[in-house]
N, C-alpha and C positions, 0 to 999 in steps of 0.2 A: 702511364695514362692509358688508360682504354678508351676502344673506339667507339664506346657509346658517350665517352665525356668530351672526346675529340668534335663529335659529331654537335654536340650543344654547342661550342666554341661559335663567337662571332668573325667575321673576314677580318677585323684587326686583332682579334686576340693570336688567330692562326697566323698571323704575319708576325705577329712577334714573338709566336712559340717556335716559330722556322728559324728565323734570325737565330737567338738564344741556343736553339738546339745545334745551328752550323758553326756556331762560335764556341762551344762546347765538345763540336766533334772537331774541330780545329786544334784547340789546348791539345786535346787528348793524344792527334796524331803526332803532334808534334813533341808531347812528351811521350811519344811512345818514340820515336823517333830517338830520343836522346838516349833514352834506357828502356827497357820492355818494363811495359805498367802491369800493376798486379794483375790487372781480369781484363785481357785486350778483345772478351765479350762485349768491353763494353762500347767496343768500336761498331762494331755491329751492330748494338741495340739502337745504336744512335742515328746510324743512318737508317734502321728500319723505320724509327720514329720521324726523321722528316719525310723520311717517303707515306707514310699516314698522315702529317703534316701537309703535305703539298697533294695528297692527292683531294683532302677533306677539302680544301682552297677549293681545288678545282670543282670538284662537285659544288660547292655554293657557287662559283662563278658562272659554271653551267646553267643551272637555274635562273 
């Protein structure tokens, strides 16, 4: 998801793409945890997306 689609997103759609995306980066560490997962990039990419997640929040709450 790019930050120009993040940026249309409404304050409940970003609330439930944070949710999804820490429940997602949960599974992951936790199966990474058990065995190393094929692309443990993909640990990374995930928390960069709630951090674009929680920051797009904050900008619309600022406002």
């Amino acid at each position: 998801m790019k930050n120009s689609e993040i940026a249309q997103l409404s304050k409940e759609e970003l609330i439930q793409k944070i949710t999804a995306e820490k429940e997602a980066l949960q599974k992951l560490q936790f199966a990474h945890a058990i065995s190393p997962i094929e692309n443990p990039m993909k640990i990374r990419s995930s928390r960069r997306m709630i951090a674009r997640l929680e920051t797009a929040l904050r900008q619309l709450e600022a406002k």
